[in-house]
C-alpha positions, 0 to 999 in steps of 0.5 A, a space after each residue: 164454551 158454546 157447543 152448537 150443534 146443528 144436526 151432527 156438526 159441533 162448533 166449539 167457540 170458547 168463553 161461556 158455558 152455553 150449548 144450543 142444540 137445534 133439529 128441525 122443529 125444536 131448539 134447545 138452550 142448555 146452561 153450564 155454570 161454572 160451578 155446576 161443572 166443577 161440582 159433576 152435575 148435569 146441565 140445565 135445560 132451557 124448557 120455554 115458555 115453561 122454567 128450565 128443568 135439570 138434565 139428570 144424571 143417568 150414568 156416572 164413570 171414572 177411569 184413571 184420569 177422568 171422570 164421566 157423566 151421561 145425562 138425559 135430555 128433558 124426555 129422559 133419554 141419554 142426551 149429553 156426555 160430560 167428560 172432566 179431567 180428574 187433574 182439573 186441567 179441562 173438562 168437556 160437554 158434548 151432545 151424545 151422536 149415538 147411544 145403544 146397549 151402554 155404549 155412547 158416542 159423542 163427536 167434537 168435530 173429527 173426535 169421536 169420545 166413545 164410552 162404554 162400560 169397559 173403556 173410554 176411547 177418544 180417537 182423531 182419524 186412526 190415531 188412539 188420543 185416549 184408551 183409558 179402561 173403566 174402573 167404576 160404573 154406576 147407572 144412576 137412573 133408568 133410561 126413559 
């Protein structure tokens, strides 16, 4: 899958698991192995001229269906949210918009994914896609 994101538009293009993200005056290549999305972990991020380091996993949530990881970009900060289905049947990774007292945003095209430590709510304009509430919440590491 790639994901681009070039200041707050998110491209989705099926096939390999690759995001670039670019700003002004940095871009940034993360890879998503297969194997690293089936096993929950955080993406690596490609650091050059220096080797890629590991995004850590910040926070770590699950509600009845799903299973949700908030990753930190290479400062540290919360950086990525990576929602999984717990049935198998998709998983997503999208760069997070926003993020303020436990509660983060992150938008894929017109679909806003917001995670807090009560609830996971994805909505498409005014129609509620998923309000599932949060059954476990655990903070991995500090935030930078």
């Amino acid at each position: 899958m790639y994901l681009i994101s070039l200041k707050n538009a998110v491209l989705s293009i099926l096939a390999i698991n690759v995001v670039f993200t670019s700003s002004l005056t940095t871009a940034t290549l993360i890879n998503f192995p297969q194997a690293a999305l089936a096993e929950d972990s955080c993406p690596l991020i490609d650091n050059r001229p220096n080797p890629p380091i590991q995004s850590a996993l910040l926070y770590i949530a699950e509600t009845k269906n799903y299973k949700l990881l908030i990753c930190s970009d290479y400062s540290g900060n919360p950086a990525f949210y990576i929602g999984n289905a717990k049935n198998g049947s998709g998983s997503i990774t999208l760069p997070l918009q926003s993020y303020r007292n436990n509660q983060f945003v992150a938008v894929n095209g017109n679909t806003p994914y917001t995670l807090s430590q009560n609830l996971l709510l994805v909505t498409r304009g005014r129609k509620t896609i998923t309000r599932e509430r949060i059954i476990r919440w655990q903070r991995v590491q500090e935030d930078a």
